[in-house]
N, C-alpha and C positions, 0 to 999 in steps of 0.2 A: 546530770549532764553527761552526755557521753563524749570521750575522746581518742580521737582518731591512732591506730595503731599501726605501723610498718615492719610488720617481721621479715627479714629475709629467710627466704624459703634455703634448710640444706639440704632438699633432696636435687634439687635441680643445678647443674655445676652453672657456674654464672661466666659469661664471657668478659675478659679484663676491659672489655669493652662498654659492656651493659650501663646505662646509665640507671643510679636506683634514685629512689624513691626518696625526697628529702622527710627528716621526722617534720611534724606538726608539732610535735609536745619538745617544750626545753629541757636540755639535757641534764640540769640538776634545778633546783629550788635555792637561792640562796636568803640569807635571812632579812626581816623586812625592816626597811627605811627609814619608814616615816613620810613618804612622799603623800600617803594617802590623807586626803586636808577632806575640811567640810566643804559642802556646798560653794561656790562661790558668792563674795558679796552685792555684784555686779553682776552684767551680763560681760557674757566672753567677746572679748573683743575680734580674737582669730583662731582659727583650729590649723591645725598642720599636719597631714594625712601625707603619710608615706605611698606611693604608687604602689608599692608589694601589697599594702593591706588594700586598697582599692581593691587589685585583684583577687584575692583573699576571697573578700566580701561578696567578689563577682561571684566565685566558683561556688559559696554559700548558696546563692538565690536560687542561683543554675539547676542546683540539687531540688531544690524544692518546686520550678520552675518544669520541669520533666516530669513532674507527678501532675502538673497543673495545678499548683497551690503555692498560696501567700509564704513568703519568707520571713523571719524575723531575726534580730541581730542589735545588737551593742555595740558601739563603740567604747573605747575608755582609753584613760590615759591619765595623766598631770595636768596639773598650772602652775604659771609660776606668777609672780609678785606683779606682773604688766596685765593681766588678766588675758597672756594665750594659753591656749591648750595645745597637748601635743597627744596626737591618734598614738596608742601602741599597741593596742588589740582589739580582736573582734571576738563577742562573746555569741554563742547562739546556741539554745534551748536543742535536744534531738527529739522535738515532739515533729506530733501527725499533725498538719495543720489543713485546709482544705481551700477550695477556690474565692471565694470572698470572705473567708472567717480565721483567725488565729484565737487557740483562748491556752492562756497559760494557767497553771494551775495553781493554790500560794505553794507548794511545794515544788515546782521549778524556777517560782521567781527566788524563793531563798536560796536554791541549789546557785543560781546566779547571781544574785551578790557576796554568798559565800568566796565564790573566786574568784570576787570584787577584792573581797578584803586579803585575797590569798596572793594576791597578783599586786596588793597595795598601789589598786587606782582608783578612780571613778569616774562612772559613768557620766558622759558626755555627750553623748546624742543617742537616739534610739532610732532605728531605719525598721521597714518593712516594704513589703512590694506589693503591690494593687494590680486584680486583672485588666484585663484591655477593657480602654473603656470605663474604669471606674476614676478616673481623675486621681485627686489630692487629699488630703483632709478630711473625712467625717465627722459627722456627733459622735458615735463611738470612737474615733480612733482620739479626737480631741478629748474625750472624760475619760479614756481608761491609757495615758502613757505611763510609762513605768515610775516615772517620779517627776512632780512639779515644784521648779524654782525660779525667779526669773532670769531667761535667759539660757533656759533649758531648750534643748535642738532635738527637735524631731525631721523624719525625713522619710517621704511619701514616695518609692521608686516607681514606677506605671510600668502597665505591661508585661510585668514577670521580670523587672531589668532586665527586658528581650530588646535590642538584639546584644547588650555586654551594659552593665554597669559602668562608667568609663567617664563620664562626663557630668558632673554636681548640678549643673543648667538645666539638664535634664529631667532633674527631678524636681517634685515637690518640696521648701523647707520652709518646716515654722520656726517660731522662735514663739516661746512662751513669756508673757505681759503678767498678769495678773487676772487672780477672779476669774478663772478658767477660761481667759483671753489668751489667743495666738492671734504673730502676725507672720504674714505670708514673705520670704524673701522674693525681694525681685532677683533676675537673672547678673544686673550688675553688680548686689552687693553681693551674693556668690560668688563672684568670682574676685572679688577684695578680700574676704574675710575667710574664703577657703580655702587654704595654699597648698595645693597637690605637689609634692618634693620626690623628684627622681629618687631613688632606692638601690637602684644596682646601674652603676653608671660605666663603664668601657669606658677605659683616657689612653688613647694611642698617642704615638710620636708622628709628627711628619718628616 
């Protein structure tokens, strides 16, 4: 996996003004938790998606969406003992992927849970983006998700997530049954069970 880098340039004097560049990567590694659990024994009751990483995830697609090709991406995070999750990252392969096809290789899928486990979280729903026109769910996209348990979240974006990734209604989501059964969420329980949470909030005075 490749990860994004921000050097500031010293040949160019910088204006005290210049707005730079925030890092992508965290500033140090600290040592791990224990947060990283098995599987859950249930299906997830709610996921809670910070609005930063929505965007995040938008500007991911974006990138592959300008080439005219499929996107792919991880979400992950925790759970805690009510059976919610909480979104903290967005994980995504820097492969070549093309207009209706993504194939990962076993050596990106390892490279990706590798810092599943470096990150002590997991995987929590798996996204990709379908061109115009090709709907939600296939035979391939249903036999080949990253990992099967019940109550595993996949999620089908249309379109290239053109015109902004921005809205969960929007998209396709299953949820994984059993015996290589998905069901399809309708639009109202999307919007129950997916709790998009402001991130950078401005509290003025009046």
């Amino acid at each position: 996996m490749k990860w994004l880098k921000n050097p500031l340039s010293l040949k160019k004097k910088q204006s005290p003004h210049t707005q730079l560049t925030y890092p992508v990567v965290r500033p140090y590694s600290a040592p791990l938790t224990g947060r990283r659990k098995r599987i859950p024994s249930s299906p997830i009751q709610s996921y809670f998606i910070p609005l930063s990483l929505m965007e995040g995830t938008d500007k991911i697609f974006r990138k592959w969406a300008s080439r005219t090709a499929e996107g792919y991406a991880w979400w992950t995070g925790h759970l805690n003992s009510k059976a919610e999750a909480q979104i903290c990252s967005v994980l995504y392969p820097e492969v070549k992927t093309y207009y209706g096809r993504i194939h990962l290789d076993r050596r990106m899928m390892s490279a990706m849970h590798r810092k599943l486990i470096e990150l002590d979280q997991i995987l929590l729903a798996e996204l990709h983006t379908h061109p115009p026109g090709a709907g939600g769910q296939n035979e391939v996209d249903a036999d080949n998700a990253a990992i099967f348990y019940p109550g595993f979240i996949t999620i089908v974006v249309p379109n290239f997530a053109k015109p902004r990734f921005y809205d969960l209604r929007n998209s396709f989501i299953y949820e994984y049954q059993h015996s290589g059964l998905w069901r399809k969420l309708e639009k109202s329980e999307i919007s129950k069970r997916f709790v998009i949470e402001e991130s950078l909030v401005e509290v003025k005075t009046r």
